[in-house]
PADO-953111 format. One record per residue (C-alpha): residue in one letter; x, y, z. Coordinates in steps of 0.2 Angstrom, whole numbers, padded with zeros to 4 digits, always signed. Each point is the difference from the previous one (the first is absolute). Layout:
N
AXYZ
...
end
This chain:
389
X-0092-0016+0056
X+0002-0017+0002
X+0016-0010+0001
X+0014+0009+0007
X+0020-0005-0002
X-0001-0002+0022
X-0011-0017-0001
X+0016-0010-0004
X+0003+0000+0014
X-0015-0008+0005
X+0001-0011-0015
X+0018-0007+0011
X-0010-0002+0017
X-0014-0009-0010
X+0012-0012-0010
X+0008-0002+0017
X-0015-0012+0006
X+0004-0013-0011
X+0019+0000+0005
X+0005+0010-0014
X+0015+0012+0001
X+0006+0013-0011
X+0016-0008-0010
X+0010+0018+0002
X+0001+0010+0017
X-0012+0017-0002
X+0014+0010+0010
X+0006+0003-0017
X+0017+0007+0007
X+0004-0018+0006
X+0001-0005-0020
X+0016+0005-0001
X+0009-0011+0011
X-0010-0014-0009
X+0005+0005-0014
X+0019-0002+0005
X-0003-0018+0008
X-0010-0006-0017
X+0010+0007-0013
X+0018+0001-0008
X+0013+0014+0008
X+0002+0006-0017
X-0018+0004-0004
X-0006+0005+0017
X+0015+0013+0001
X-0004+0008-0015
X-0019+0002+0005
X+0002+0007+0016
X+0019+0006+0000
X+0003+0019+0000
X+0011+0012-0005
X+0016+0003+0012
X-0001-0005+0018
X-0019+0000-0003
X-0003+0015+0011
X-0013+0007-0015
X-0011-0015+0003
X+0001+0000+0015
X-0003+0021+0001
X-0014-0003-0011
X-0009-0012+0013
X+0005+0010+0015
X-0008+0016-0007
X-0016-0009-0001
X+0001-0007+0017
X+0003+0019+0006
X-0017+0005-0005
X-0013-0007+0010
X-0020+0000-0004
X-0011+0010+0013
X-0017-0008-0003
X-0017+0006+0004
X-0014-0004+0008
X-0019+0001-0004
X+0001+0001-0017
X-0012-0009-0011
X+0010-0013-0011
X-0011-0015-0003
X+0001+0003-0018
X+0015+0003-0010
X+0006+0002-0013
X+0020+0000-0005
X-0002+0003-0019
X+0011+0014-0007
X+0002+0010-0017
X+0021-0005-0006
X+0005+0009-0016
X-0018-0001-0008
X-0003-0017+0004
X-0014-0005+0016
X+0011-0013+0012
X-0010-0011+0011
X+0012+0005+0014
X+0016+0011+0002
X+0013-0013-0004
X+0009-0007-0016
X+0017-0013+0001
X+0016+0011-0005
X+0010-0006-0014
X+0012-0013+0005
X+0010-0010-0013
X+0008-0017-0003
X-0015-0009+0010
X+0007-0016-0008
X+0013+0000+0015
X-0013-0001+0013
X-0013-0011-0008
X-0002-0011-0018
X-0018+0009-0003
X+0009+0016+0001
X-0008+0017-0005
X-0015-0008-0007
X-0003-0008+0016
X-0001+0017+0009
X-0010+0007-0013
X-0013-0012+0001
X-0003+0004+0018
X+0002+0018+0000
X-0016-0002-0015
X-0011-0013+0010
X+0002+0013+0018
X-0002+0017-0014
X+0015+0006+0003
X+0013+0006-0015
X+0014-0009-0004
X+0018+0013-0003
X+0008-0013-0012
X+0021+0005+0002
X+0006+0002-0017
X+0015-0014+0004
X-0013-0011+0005
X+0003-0021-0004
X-0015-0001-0011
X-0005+0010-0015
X-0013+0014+0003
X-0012-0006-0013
X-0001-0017+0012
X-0003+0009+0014
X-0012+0011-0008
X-0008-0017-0006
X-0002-0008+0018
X-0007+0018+0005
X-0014+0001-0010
X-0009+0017-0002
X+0005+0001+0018
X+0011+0018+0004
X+0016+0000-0004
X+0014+0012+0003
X+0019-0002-0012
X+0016+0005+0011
X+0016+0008-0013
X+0017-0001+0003
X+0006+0011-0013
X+0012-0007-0011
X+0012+0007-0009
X-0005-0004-0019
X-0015+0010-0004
X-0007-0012-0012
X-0002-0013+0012
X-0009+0012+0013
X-0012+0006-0013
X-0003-0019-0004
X-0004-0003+0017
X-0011+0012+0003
X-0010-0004-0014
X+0000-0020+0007
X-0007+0007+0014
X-0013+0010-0007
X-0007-0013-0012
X+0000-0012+0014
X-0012+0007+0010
X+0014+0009+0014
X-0011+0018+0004
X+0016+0011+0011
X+0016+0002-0003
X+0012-0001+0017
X+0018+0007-0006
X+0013-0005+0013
X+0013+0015+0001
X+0011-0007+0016
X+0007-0012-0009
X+0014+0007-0014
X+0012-0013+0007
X-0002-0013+0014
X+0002+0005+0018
X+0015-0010+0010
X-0010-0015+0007
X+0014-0010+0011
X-0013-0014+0002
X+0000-0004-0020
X+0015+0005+0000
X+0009-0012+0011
X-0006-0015-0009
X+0001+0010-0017
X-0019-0005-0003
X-0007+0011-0014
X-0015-0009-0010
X+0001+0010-0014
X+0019-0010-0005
X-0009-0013+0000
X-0014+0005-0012
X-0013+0002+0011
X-0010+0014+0001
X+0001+0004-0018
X-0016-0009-0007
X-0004+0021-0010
X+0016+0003-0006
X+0005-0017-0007
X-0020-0001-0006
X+0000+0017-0007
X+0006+0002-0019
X+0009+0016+0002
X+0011-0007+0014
X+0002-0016-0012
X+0006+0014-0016
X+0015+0006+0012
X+0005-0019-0001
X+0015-0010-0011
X-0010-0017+0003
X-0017-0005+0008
X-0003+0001+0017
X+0002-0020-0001
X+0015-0002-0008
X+0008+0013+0010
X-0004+0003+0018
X+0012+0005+0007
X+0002+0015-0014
X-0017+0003+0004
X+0001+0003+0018
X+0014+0009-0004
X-0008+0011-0011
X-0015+0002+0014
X+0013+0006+0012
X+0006+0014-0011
X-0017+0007-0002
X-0009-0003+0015
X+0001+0020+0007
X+0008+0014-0006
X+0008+0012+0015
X-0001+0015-0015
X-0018+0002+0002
X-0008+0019+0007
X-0015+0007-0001
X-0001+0005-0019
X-0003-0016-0002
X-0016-0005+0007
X-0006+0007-0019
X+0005-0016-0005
X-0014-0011+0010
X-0013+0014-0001
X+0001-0002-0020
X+0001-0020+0001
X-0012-0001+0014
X-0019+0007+0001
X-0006-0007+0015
X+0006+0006+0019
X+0019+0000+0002
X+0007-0002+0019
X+0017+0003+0006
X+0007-0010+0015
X+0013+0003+0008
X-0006+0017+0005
X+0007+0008+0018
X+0002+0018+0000
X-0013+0013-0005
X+0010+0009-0013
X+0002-0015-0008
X-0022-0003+0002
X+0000+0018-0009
X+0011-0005-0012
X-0012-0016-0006
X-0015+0011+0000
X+0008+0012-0010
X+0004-0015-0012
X-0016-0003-0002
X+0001-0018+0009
X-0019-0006+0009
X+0007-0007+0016
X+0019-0004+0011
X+0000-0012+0012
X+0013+0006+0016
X+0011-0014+0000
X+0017-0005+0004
X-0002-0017-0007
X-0001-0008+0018
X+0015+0004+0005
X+0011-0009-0015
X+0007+0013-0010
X+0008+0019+0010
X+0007-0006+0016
X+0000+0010+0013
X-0019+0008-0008
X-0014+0011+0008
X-0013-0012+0006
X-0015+0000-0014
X-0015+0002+0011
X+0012+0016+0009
X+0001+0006-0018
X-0017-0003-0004
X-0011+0017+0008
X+0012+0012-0008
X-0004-0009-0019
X-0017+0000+0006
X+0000+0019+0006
X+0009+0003-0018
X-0012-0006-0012
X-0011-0009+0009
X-0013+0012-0012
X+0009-0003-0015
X+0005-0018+0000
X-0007-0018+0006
X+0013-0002+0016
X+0002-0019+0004
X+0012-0009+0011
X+0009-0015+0003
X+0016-0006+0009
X+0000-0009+0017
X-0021-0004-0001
X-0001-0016+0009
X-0017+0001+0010
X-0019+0006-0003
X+0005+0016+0014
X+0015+0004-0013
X-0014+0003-0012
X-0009+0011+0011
X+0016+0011+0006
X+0003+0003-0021
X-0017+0003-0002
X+0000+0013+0015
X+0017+0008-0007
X-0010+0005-0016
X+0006-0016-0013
X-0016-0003-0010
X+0004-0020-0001
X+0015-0011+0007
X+0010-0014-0009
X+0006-0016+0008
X+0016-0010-0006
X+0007-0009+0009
X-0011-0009+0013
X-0011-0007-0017
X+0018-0006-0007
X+0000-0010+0017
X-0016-0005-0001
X+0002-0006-0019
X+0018-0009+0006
X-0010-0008+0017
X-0017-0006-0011
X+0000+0006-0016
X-0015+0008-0008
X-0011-0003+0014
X+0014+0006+0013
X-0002+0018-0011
X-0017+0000+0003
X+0001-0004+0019
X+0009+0014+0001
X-0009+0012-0009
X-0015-0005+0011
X+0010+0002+0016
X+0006+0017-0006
X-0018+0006-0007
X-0009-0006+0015
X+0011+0003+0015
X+0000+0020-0011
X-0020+0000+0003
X+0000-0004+0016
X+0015+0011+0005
X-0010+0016-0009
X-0018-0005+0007
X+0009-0001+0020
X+0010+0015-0004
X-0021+0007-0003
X+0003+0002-0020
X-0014-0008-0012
X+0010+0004-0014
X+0018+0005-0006
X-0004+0017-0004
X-0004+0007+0017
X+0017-0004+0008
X+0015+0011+0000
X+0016+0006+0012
X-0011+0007+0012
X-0004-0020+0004
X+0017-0001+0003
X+0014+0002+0015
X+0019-0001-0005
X+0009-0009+0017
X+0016+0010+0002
X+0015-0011-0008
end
């Protein structure tokens, strides 16, 4: 089988002999409070702030504390193998980087620093449709490497159809609609320094690139700006929507279409009905429904739902390898990361993404392989205790 995602850890202890170190911590729960030392209030709040008091973020990583791994013993895993099947497409490992916008605020290289590392470890990129760089550069620094585009539905039409088909010519494979967000959630720790990026034109690169966004305009973006932003502000989600509507992105869309946001199995039903490929259970870590069911708590009952019908992924309060493993075992086909690669990409860049994606991937293969699982598919709930709360 060859190289396994484990041995970088023995590429640390080998480097180690000549003095080197490596430049971020691996305890990738640590990258946070870096993160707050190194960087401007304004941008580290609005990465790792939540909605409300921040009891959803931190439901989401108390439920996956609560379930604990009961390995075994005696089983053969010397070679394995973490590849999985997502949405049509053969992933070297079950894991992509969730869609998280305005990367500008974190670091210059932005989105396309991301990208580049999620393509050189194999892993797809979700590029967030308020992203700070236009998709057909991100799609450029990618290569032919798998990319996924995220949607906030706006409210003209014209400029969603426009995205779409931006996407689609530029190489973006799945669809990832995010429903949760109609409206923002009540974020005290933006809004106590009154710190939204997009006022400020940032995280706008699509619509101020995208020439049905530029039509709803009196005067070029250039000329105007702040009419521009103001105009991105009126469309940038439509509360209205309901399910009837989904037909819109099945007619302008032909590859797999994803819904996040996903908590309650009626809600599953409903997508699959729809005709939708995949949801991801998600409560956007914690930053938009105070007060929220924890996302790996709502996971088993999506799972037991349409778990036959749908791809089931998962993301929201991931920070470690085991993490990966407990979603894996909860039935979520694959797991996305946000915010420990925005840390990493704030602490070092494109090669502080990479460290992390590495960390992640191989602390994952170890974690499955002493847990007495060669492969992601032989693991499920009966690999799991839940700790009373």
């Amino acid at each position: 089988m060859g190289k396994h995602w484990a041995d970088f850890q023995y590429e640390i202890y080998l480097n180690g002999m000549t003095g080197a170190v490596p430049r971020l911590p691996t305890d990738l729960t640590r990258l946070e409070e870096l993160t707050e030392q190194r960087l401007g209030p304004g941008p580290v709040g609005y990465v790792a702030g939540s909605a409300g008091d921040g009891s959803t973020a931190r439901a989401n990583r108390a439920a996956l504390r609560r379930r604990r791994i009961v390995p075994r013993m005696l089983r053969d895993v010397h070679e394995r193998d973490l590849s999985v099947e997502v949405l049509g497409r053969s992933l070297p490992a079950p894991l992509a980087l969730a869609p998280v916008g305005v990367l500008s605020i974190v670091h210059p290289d932005a989105e396309c620093a991301a990208a580049r590392a999620a393509a050189a470890q194999g892993v797809p990129f979700t590029l967030s449709s308020v992203s700070s760089t236009p998709l057909e550069q991100v799609a450029e620094a990618m290569g032919d490497a798998e990319r996924w585009f995220q949607l906030y539905w706006p409210k003209d039409q014209e400029v969603a159809r426009s995205f779409l088909g931006r996407a689609k010519a530029a190489g973006f494979t799945a669809l990832v609609v995010t429903l949760d967000t109609p409206m923002l959630g009540w974020r005290p720790r933006d809004l106590d320094r009154a710190y939204l990026p997009f006022l400020h034109a940032m995280g706008t690169a699509n619509h101020f690139s995208d020439p049905a966004f530029r039509a709803g305009l009196a005067k070029p973006v250039q000329e105007d700006p702040d009419a521009a932003v103001t105009h991105f502000l009126g469309m940038f989600a439509e509360p209205a929507r309901t399910w009837p509507d989904l037909a819109f992105l099945r007619e302008n869309w032909d590859g797999p279409i994803v819904l996040k946001g996903i908590l309650h199995p009626d809600d599953a039903r409903a997508a699959a009905d729809a005709g939708m490929d995949g949801v991801v259970v998600s409560n956007h870590g914690g930053r938009q429904t105070a007060g929220s069911v924890a996302a790996a708590d709502a996971l088993p009952r999506v799972v037991q739902a349409v778990g036959d019908r749908l791809t089931v992924l998962f993301d929201s309060g991931v920070r470690t390898g085991d993490d990966i493993v407990k979603a894996l075992a909860l039935g979520a086909r694959a797991v996305l990361v946000g915010r420990p690669y925005v840390y990493g990409l704030g602490l070092d860049g494109q090669a502080g993404v990479e460290h992390v994606i590495r960390c992640l991937l191989a602390e994952l293969d170890l974690t499955l392989a002493l847990s007495g699982h060669a492969t992601p598919a032989t693991i499920g709930p009966a690999d799991l205790i839940e700790e009373s709360a």
